[in-house]
N, C-alpha and C positions, 0 to 999 in steps of 0.2 A: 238927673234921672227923674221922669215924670212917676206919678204916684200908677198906672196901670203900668208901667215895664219893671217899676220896683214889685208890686204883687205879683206879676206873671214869674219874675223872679223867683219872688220867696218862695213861690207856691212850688215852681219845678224843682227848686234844691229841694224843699221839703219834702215832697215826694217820692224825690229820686230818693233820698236818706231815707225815707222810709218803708219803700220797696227793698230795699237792698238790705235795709235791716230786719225786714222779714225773711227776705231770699235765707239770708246767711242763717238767721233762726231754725227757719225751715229744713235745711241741710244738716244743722249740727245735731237737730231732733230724729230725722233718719238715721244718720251716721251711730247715737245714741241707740237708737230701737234697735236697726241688725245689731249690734254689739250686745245689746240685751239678750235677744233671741238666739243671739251662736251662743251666749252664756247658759242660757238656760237649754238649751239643748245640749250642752255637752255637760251641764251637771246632770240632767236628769239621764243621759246615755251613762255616767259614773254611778248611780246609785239605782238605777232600773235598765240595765243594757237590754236595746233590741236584739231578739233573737236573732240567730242567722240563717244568712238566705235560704231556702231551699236551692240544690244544684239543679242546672238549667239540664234539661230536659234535653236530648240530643234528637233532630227531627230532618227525614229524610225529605227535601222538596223535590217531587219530580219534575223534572225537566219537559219540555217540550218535545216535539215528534224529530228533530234535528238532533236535539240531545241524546234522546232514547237511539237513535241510530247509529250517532257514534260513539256510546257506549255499547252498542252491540257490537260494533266492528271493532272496538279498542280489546272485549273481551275474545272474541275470536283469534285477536293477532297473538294476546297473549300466550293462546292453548294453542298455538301455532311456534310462537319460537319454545313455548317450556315442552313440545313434543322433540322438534328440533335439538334441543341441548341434550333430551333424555336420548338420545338415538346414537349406538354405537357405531361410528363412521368405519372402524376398520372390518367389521363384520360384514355392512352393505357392500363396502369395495372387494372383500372375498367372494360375498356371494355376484355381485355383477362380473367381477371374474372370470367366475364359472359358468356362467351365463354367456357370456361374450364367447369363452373358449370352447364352450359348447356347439357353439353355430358357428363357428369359424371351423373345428374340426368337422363339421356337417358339410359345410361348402366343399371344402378340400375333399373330402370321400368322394361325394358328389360330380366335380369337377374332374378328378381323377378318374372314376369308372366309366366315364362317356367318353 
C-alpha cells in the first residue's frame, strides 16, 4: 500500500468515525432534551396546573344560496307531513262522504224530474 492510498485511507475511516460519532451524539442530545422538556412540563402541570379550556363556542355557518334552498324545502316538507300525521282521516272520509252523497242524491232528483 503506497503512502497516498494509506492517508486517503486513514483519512476516510477517520472521518467516517467521526461523523458518526457526532450523528450518534447529536441524537442522544435531542432524544435527552424532549425528555427534559415532557419532564418539566408535566412537573410544572403537577404543581401549577393550566386552567381549563373555555367550552367551544357553538357557531352557525351559513350555507350558500343551494343550501339556504334546501333548507327551505326540507323545512316546508316537515310542516307538510307533521300537518299530515295531525289530521283525523276518519273525520275527512265522513265528511267527503257527505259530500259525495250530497251530489250524487242531487243528480238522482235531477235526473228523475226530467
Amino acid at each position: 500500500m503506497g503512502f497516498t492510498t494509506g492517508l486517503l485511507s486513514g483519512l476516510t475511516l477517520t472521518s467516517t468515525l467521526l461523523y458518526l460519532t457526532v450523528s450518534h451524539h447529536h441524537l442522544t442530545r435531542s432524544n435527552q432534551r424532549a425528555l427534559i422538556h415532557r419532564s418539566t412540563l408535566l412537573l410544572t402541570n403537577i404543581v401549577e396546573p393550566l386552567p381549563p379550556l373555555p367550552e367551544p363556542v357553538a357557531r352557525e355557518a351559513r350555507g350558500g344560496l343551494v343550501e339556504t334552498a334546501k333548507d327551505i324545502w326540507n323545512r316546508e316538507l316537515e310542516g307538510l307531513v307533521r300537518r299530515a300525521q295531525g289530521v283525523r282521516w276518519r273525520e275527512v272520509e265522513e265528511r267527503v262522504e257527505g259530500v259525495v252523497g250530497g251530489i250524487v242524491g242531487k243528480v238522482r232528483e235531477e235526473g228523475g224530474s226530467s
